[in-house]
mmCIF file of the N, C-alpha and C atoms, coordinates in Angstrom:
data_MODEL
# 
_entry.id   MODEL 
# 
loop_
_atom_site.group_PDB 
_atom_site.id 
_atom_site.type_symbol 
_atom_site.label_atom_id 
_atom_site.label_alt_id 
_atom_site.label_comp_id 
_atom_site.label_asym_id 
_atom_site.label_entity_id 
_atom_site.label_seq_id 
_atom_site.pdbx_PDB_ins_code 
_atom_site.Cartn_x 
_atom_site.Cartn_y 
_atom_site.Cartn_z 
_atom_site.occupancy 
_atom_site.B_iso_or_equiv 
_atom_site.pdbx_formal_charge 
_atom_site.auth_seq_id 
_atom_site.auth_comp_id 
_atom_site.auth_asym_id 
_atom_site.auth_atom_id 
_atom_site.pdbx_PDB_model_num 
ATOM 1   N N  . UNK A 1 1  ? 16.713  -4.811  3.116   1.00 0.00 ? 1  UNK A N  1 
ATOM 2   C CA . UNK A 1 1  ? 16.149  -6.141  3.085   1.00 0.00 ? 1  UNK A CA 1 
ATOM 3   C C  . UNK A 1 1  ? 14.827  -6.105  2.329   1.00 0.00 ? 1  UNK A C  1 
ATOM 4   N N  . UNK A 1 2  ? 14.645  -6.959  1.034   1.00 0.00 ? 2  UNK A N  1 
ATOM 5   C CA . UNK A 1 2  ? 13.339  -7.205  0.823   1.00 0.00 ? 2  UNK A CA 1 
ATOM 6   C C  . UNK A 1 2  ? 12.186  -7.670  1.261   1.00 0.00 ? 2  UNK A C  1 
ATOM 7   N N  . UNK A 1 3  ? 11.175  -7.225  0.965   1.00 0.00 ? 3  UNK A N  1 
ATOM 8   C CA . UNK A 1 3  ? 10.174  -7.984  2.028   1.00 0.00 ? 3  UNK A CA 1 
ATOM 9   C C  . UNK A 1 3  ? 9.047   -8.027  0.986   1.00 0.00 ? 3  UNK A C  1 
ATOM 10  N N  . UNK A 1 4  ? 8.498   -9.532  1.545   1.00 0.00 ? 4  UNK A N  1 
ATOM 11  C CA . UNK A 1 4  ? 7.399   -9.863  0.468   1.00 0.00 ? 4  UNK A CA 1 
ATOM 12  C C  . UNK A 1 4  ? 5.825   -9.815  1.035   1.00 0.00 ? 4  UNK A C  1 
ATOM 13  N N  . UNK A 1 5  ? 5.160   -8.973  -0.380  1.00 0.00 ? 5  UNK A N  1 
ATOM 14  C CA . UNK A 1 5  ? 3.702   -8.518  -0.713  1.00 0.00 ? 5  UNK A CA 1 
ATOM 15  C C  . UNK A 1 5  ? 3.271   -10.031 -1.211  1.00 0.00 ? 5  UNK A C  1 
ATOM 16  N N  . UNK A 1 6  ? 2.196   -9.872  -0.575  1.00 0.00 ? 6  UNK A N  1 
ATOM 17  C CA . UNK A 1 6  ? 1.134   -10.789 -1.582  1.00 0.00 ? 6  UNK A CA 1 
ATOM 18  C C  . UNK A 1 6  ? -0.329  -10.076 -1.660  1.00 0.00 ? 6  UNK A C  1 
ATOM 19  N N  . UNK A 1 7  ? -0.905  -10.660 -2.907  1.00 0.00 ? 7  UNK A N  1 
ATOM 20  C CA . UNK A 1 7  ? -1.824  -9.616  -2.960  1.00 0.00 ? 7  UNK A CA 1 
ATOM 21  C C  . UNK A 1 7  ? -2.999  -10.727 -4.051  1.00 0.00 ? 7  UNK A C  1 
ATOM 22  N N  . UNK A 1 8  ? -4.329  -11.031 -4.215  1.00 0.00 ? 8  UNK A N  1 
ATOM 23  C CA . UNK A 1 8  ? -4.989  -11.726 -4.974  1.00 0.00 ? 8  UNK A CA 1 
ATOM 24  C C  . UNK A 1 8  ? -5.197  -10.143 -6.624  1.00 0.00 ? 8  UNK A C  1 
ATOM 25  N N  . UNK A 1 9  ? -5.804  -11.174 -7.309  1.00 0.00 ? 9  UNK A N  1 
ATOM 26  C CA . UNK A 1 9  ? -5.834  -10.492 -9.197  1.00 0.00 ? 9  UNK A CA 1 
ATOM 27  C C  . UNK A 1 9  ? -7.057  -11.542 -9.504  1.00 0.00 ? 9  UNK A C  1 
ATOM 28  N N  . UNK A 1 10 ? -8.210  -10.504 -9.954  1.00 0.00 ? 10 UNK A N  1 
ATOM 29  C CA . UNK A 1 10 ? -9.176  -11.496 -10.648 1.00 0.00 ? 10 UNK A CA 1 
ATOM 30  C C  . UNK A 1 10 ? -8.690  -11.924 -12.083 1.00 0.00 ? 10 UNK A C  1 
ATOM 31  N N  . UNK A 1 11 ? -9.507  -12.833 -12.811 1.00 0.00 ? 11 UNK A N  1 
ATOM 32  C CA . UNK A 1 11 ? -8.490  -13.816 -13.789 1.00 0.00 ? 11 UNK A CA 1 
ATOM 33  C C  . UNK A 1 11 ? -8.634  -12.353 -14.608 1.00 0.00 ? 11 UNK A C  1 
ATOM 34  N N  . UNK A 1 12 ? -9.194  -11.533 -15.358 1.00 0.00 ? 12 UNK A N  1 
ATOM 35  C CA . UNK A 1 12 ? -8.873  -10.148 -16.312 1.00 0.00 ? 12 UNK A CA 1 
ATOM 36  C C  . UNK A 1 12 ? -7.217  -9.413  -15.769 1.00 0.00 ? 12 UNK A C  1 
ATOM 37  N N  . UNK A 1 13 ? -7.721  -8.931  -14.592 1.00 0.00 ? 13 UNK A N  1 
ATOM 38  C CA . UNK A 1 13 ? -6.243  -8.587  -14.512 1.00 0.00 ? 13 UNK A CA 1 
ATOM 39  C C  . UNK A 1 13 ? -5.248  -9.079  -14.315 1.00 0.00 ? 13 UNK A C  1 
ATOM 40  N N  . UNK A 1 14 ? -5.263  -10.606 -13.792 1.00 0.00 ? 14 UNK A N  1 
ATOM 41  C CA . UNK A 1 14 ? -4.103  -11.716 -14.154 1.00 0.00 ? 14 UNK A CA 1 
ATOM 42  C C  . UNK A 1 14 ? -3.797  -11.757 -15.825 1.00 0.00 ? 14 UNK A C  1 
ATOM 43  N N  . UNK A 1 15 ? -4.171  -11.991 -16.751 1.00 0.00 ? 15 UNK A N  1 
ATOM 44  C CA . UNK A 1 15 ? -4.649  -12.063 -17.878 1.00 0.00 ? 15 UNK A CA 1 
ATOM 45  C C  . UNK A 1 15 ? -3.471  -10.535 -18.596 1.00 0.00 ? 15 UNK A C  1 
ATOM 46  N N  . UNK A 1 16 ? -4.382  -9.803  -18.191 1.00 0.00 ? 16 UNK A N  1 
ATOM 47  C CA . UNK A 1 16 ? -3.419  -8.507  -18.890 1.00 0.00 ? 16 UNK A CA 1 
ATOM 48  C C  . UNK A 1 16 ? -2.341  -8.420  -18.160 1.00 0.00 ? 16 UNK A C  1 
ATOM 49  N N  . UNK A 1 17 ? -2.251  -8.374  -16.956 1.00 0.00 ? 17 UNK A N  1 
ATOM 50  C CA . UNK A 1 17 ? -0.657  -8.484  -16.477 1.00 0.00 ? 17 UNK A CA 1 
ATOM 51  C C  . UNK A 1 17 ? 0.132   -9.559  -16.824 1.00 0.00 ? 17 UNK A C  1 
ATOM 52  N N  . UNK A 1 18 ? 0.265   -10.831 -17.308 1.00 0.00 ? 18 UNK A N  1 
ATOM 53  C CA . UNK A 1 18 ? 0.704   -11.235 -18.229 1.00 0.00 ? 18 UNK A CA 1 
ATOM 54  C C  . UNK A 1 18 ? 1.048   -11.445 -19.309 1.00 0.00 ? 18 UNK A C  1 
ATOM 55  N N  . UNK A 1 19 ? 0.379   -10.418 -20.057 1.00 0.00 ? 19 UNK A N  1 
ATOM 56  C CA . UNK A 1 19 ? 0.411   -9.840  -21.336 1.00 0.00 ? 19 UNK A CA 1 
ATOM 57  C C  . UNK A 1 19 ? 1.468   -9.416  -21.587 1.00 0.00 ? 19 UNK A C  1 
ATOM 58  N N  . UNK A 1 20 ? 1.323   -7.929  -20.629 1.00 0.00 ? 20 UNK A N  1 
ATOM 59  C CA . UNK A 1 20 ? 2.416   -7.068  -20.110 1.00 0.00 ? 20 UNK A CA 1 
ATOM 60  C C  . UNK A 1 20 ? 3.472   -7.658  -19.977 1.00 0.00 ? 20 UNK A C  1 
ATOM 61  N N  . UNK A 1 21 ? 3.670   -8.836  -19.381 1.00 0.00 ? 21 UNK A N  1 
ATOM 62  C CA . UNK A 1 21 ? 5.118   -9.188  -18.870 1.00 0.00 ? 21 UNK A CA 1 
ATOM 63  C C  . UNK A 1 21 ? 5.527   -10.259 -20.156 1.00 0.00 ? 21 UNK A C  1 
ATOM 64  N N  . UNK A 1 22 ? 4.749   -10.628 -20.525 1.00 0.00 ? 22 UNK A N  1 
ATOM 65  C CA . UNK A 1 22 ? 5.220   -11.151 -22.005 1.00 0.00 ? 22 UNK A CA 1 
ATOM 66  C C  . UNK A 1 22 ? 5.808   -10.382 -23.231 1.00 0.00 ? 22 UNK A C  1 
ATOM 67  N N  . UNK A 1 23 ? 5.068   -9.338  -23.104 1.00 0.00 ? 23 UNK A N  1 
ATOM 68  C CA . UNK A 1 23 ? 5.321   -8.496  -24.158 1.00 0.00 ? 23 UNK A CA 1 
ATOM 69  C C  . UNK A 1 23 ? 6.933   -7.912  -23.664 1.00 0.00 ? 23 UNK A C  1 
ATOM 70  N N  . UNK A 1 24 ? 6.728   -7.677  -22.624 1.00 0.00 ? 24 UNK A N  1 
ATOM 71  C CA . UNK A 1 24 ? 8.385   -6.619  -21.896 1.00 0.00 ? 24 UNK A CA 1 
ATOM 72  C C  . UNK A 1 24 ? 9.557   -8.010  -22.074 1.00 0.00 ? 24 UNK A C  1 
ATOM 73  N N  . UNK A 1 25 ? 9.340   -9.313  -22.094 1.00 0.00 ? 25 UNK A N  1 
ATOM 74  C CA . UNK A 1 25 ? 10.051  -10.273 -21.752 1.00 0.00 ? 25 UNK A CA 1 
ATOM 75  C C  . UNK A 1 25 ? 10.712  -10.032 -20.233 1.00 0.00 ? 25 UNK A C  1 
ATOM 76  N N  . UNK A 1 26 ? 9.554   -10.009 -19.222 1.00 0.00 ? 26 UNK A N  1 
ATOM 77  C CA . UNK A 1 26 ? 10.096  -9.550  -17.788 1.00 0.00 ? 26 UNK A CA 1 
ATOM 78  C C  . UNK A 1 26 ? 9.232   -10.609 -16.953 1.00 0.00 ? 26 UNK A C  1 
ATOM 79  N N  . UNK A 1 27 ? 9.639   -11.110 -15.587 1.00 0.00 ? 27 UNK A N  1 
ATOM 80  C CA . UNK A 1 27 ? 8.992   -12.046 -14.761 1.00 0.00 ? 27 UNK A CA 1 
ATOM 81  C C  . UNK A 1 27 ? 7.937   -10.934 -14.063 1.00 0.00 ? 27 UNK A C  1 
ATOM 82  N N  . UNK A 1 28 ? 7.008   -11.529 -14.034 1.00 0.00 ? 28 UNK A N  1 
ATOM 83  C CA . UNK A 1 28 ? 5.125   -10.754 -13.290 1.00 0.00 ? 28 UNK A CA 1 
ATOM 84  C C  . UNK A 1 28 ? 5.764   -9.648  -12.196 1.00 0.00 ? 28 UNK A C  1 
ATOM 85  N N  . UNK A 1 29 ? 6.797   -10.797 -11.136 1.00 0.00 ? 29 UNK A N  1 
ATOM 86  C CA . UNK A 1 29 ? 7.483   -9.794  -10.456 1.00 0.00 ? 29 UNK A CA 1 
ATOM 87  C C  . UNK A 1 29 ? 7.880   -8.841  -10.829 1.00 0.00 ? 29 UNK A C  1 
ATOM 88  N N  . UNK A 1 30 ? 9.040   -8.199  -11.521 1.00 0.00 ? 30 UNK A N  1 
ATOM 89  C CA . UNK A 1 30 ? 9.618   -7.680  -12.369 1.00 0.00 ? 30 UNK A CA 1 
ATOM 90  C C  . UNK A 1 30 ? 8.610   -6.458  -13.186 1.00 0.00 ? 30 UNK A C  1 
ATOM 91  N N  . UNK A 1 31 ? 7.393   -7.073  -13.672 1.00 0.00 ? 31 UNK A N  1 
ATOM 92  C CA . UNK A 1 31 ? 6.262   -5.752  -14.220 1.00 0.00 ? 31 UNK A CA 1 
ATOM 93  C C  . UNK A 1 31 ? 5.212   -5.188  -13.021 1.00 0.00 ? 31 UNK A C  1 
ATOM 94  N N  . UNK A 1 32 ? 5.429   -5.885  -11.874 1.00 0.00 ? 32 UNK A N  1 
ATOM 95  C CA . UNK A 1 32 ? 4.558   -5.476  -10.517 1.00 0.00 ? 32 UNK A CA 1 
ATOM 96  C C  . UNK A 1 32 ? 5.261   -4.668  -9.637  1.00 0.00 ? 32 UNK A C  1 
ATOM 97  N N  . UNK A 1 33 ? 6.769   -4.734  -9.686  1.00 0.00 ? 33 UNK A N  1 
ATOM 98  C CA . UNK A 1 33 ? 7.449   -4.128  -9.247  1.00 0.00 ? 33 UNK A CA 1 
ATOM 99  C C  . UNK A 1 33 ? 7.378   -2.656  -9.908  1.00 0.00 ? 33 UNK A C  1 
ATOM 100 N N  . UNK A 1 34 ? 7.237   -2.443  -10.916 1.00 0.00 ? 34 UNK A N  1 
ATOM 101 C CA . UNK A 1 34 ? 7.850   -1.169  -11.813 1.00 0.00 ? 34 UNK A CA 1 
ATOM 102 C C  . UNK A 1 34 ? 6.683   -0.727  -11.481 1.00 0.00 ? 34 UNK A C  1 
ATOM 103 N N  . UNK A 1 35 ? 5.608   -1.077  -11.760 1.00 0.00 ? 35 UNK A N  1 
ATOM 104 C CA . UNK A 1 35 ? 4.172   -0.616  -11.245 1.00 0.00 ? 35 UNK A CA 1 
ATOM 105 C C  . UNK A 1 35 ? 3.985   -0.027  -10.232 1.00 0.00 ? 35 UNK A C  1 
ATOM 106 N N  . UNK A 1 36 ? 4.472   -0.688  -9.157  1.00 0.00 ? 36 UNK A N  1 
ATOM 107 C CA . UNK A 1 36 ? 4.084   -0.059  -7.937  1.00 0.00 ? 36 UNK A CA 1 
ATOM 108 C C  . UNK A 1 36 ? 4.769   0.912   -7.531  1.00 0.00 ? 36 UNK A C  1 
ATOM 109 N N  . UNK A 1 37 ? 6.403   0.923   -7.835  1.00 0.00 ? 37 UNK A N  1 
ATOM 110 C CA . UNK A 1 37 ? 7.522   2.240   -7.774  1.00 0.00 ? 37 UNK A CA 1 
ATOM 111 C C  . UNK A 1 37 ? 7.087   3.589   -8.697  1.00 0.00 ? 37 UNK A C  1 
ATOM 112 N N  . UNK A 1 38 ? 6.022   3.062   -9.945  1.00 0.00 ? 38 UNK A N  1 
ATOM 113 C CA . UNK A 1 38 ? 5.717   4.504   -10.999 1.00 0.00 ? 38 UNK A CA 1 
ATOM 114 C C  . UNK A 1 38 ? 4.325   5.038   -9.736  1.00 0.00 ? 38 UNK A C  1 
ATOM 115 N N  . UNK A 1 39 ? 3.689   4.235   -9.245  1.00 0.00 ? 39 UNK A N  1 
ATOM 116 C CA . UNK A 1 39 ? 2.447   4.664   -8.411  1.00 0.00 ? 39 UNK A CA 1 
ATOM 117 C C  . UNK A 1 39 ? 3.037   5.336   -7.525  1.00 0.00 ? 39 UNK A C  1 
ATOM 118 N N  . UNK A 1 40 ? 4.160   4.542   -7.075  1.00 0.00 ? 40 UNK A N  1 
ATOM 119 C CA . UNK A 1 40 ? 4.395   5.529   -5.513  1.00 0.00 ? 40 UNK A CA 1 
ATOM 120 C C  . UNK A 1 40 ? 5.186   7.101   -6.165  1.00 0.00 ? 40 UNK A C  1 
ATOM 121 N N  . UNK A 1 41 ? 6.002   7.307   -7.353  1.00 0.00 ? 41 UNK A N  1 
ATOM 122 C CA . UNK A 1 41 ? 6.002   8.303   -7.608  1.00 0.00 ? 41 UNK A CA 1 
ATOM 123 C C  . UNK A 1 41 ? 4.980   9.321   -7.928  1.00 0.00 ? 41 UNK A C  1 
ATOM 124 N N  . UNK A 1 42 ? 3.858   8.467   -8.183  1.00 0.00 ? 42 UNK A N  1 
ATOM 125 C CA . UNK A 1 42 ? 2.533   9.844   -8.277  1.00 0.00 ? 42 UNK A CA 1 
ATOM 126 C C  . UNK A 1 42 ? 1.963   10.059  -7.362  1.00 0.00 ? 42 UNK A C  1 
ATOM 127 N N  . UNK A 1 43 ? 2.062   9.709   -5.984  1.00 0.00 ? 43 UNK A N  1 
ATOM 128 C CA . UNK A 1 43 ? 1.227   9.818   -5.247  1.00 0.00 ? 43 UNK A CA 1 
ATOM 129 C C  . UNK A 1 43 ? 1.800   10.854  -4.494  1.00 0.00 ? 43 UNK A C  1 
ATOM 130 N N  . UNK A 1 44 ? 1.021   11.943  -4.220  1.00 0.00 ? 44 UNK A N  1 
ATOM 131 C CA . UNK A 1 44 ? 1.318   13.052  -3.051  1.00 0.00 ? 44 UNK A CA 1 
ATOM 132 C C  . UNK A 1 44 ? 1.599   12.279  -1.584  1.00 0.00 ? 44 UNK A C  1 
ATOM 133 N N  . UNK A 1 45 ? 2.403   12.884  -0.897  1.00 0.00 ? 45 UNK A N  1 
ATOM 134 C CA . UNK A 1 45 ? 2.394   12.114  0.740   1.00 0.00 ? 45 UNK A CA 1 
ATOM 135 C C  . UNK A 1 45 ? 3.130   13.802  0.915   1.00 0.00 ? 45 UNK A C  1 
ATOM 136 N N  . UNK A 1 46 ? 2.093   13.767  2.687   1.00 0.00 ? 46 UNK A N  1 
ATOM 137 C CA . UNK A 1 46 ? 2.492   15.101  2.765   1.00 0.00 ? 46 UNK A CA 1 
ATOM 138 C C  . UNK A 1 46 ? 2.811   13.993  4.611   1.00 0.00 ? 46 UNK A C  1 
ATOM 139 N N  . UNK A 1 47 ? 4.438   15.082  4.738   1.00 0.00 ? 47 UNK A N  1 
ATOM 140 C CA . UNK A 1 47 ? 4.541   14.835  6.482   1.00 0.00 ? 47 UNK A CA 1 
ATOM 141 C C  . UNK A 1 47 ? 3.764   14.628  7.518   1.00 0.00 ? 47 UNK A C  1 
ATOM 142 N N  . UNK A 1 48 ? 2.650   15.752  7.060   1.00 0.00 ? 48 UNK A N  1 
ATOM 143 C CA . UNK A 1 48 ? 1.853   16.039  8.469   1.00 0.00 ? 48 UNK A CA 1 
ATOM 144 C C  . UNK A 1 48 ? 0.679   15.033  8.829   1.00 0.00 ? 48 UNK A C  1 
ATOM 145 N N  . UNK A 1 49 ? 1.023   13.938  7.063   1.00 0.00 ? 49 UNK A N  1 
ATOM 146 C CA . UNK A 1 49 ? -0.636  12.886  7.303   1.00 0.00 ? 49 UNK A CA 1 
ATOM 147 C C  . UNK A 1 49 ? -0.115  12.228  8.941   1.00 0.00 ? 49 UNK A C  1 
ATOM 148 N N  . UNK A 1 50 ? -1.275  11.704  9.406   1.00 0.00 ? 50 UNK A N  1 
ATOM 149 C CA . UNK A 1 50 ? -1.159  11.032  10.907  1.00 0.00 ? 50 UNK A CA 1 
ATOM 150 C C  . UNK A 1 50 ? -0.427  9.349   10.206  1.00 0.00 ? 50 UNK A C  1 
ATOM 151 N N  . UNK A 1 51 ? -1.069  9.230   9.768   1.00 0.00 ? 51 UNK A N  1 
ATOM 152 C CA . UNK A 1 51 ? -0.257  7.694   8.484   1.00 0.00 ? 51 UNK A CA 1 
ATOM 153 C C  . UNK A 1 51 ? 1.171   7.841   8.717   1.00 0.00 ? 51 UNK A C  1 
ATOM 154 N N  . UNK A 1 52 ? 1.923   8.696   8.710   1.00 0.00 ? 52 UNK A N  1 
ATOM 155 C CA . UNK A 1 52 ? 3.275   8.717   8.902   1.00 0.00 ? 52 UNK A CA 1 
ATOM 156 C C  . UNK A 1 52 ? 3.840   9.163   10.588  1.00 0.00 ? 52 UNK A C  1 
ATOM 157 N N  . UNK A 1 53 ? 2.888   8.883   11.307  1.00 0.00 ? 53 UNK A N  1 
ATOM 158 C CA . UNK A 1 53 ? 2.938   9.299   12.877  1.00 0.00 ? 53 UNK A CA 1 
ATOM 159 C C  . UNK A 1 53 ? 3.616   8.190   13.460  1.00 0.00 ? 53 UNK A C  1 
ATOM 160 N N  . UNK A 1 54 ? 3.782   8.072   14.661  1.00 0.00 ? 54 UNK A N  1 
ATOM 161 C CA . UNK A 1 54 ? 3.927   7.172   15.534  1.00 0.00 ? 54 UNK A CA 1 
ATOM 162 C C  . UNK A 1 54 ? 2.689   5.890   15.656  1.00 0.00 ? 54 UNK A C  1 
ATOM 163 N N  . UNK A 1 55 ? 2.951   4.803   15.898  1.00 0.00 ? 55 UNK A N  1 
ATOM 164 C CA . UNK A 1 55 ? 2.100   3.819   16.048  1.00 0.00 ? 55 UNK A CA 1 
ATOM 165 C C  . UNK A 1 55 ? 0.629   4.394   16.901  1.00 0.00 ? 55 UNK A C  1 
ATOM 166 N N  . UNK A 1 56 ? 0.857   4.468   17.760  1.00 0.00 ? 56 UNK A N  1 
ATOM 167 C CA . UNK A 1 56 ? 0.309   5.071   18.902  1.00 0.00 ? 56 UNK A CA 1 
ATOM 168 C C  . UNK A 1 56 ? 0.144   6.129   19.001  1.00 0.00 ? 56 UNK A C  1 
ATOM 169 N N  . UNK A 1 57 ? -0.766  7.258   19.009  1.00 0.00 ? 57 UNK A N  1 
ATOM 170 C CA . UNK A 1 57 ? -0.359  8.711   19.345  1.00 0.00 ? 57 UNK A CA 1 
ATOM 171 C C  . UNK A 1 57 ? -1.008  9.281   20.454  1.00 0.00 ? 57 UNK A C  1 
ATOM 172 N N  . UNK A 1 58 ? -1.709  8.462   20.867  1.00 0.00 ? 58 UNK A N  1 
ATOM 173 C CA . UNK A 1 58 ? -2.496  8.462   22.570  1.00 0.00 ? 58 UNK A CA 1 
ATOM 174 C C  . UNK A 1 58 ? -1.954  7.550   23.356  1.00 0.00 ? 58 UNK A C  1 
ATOM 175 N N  . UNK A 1 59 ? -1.291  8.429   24.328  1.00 0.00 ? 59 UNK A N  1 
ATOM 176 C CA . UNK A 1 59 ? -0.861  7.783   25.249  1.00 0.00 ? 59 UNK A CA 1 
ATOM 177 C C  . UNK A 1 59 ? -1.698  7.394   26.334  1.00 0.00 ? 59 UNK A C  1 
ATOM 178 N N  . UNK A 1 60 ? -1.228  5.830   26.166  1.00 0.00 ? 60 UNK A N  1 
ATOM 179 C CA . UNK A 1 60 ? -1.574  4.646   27.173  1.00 0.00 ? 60 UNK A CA 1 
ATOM 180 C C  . UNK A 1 60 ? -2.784  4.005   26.725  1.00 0.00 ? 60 UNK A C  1 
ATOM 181 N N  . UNK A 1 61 ? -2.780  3.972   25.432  1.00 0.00 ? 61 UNK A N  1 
ATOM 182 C CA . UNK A 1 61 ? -3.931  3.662   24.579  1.00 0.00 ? 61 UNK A CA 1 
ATOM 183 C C  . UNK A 1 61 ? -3.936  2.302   24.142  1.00 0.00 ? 61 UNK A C  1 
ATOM 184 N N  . UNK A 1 62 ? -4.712  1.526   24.522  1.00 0.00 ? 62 UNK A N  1 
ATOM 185 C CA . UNK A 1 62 ? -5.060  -0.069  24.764  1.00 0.00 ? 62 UNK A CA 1 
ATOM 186 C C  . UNK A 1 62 ? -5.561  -0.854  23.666  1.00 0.00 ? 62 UNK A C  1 
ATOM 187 N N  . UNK A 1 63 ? -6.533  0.274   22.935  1.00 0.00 ? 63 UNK A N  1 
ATOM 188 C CA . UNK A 1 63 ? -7.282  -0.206  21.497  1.00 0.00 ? 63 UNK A CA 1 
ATOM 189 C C  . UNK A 1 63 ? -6.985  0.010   20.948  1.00 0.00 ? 63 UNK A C  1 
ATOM 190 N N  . UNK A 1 64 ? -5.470  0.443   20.203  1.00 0.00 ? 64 UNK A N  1 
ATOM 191 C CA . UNK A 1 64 ? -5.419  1.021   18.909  1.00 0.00 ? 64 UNK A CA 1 
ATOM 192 C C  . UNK A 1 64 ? -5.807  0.154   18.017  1.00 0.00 ? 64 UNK A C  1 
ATOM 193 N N  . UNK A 1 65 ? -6.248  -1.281  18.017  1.00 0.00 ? 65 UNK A N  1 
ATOM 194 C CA . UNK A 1 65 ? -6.817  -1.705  17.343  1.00 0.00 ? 65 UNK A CA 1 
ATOM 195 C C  . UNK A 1 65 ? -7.838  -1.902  16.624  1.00 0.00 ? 65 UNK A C  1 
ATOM 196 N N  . UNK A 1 66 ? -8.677  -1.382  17.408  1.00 0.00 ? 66 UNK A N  1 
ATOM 197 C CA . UNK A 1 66 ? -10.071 -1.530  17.664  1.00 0.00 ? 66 UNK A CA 1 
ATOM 198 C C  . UNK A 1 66 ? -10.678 0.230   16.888  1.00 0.00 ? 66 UNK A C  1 
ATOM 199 N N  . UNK A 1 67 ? -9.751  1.410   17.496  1.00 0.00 ? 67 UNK A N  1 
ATOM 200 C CA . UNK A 1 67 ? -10.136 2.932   17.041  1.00 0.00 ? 67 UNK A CA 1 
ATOM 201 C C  . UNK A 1 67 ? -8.689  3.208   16.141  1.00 0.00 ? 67 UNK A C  1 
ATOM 202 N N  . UNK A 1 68 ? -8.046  2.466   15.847  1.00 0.00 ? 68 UNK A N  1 
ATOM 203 C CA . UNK A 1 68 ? -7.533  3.455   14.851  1.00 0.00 ? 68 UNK A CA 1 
ATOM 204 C C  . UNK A 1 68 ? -7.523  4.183   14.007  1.00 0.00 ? 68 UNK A C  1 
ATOM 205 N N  . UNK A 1 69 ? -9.069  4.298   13.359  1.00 0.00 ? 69 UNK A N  1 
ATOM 206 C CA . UNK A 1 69 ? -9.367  5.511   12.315  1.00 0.00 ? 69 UNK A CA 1 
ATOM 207 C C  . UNK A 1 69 ? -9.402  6.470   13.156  1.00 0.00 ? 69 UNK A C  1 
ATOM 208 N N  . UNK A 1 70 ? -10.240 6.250   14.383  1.00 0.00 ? 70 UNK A N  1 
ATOM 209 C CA . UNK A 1 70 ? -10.517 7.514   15.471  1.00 0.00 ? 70 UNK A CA 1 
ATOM 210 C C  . UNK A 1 70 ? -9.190  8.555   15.654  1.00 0.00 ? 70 UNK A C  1 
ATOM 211 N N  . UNK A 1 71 ? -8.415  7.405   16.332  1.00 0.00 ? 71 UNK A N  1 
ATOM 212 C CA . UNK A 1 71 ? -6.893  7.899   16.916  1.00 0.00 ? 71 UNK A CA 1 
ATOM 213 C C  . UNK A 1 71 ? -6.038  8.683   15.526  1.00 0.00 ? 71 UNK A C  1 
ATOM 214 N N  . UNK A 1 72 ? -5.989  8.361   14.591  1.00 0.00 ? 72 UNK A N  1 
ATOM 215 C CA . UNK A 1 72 ? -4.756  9.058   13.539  1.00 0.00 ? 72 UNK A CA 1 
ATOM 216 C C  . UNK A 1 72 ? -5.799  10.034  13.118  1.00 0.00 ? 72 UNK A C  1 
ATOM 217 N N  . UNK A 1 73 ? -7.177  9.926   12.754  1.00 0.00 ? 73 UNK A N  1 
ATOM 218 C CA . UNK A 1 73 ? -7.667  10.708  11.607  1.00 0.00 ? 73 UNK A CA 1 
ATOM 219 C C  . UNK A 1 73 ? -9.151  11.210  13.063  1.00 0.00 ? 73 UNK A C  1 
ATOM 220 N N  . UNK A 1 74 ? -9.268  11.550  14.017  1.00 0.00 ? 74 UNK A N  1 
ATOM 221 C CA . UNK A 1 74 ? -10.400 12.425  14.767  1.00 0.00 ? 74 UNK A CA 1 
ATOM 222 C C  . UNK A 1 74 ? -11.152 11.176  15.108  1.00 0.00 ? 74 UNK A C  1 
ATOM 223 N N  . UNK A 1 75 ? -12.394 12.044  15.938  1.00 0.00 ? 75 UNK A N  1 
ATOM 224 C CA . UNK A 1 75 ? -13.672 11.629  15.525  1.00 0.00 ? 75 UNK A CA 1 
ATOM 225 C C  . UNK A 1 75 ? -14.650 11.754  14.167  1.00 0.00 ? 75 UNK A C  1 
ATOM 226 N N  . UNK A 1 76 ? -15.454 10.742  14.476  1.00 0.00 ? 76 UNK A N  1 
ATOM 227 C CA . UNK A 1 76 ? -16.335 10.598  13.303  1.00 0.00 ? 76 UNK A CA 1 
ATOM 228 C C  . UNK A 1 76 ? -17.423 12.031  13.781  1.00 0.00 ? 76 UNK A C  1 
ATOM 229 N N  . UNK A 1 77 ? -17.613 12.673  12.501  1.00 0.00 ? 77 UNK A N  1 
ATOM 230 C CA . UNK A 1 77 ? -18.746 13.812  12.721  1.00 0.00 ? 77 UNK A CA 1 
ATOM 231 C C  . UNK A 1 77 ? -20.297 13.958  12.175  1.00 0.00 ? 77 UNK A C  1 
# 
């Protein structure tokens, strides 16, 4: 199932990303899409980040809202 991003572009990079999609003859979608699939191929992701954990990883933990840098990634030092 697809699921939809939204995301704001100051008018420069609105501007050149339309360029782009003019030049390719492709809809904005269509050149934002390819974009973001070539990014996610460069990006390292390793298993063990806490980012790929369970929601929660303290149990019975009330704030994960509030400490979630705390909870996935320590204390602050």
């Amino acid at each position: 199932m697809a699921k939809v991003v939204q995301t704001e572009l100051n008018e420069t990079e609105y501007q050149l990303l339309k360029k782009v999609s003019e030049k390719r003859k492709m809809p904005l979608k269509g050149v934002l899409r390819e974009a973001i699939i070539k990014y996610l191929e460069e990006v390292e992701f390793t298993p063990e980040d806490p980012i790929f954990g369970p929601p929660s990883s303290k149990e019975g933990a009330t704030d994960g809202s509030l400490k979630h840098d705390e909870y996935l990634y320590g204390e602050r030092v």
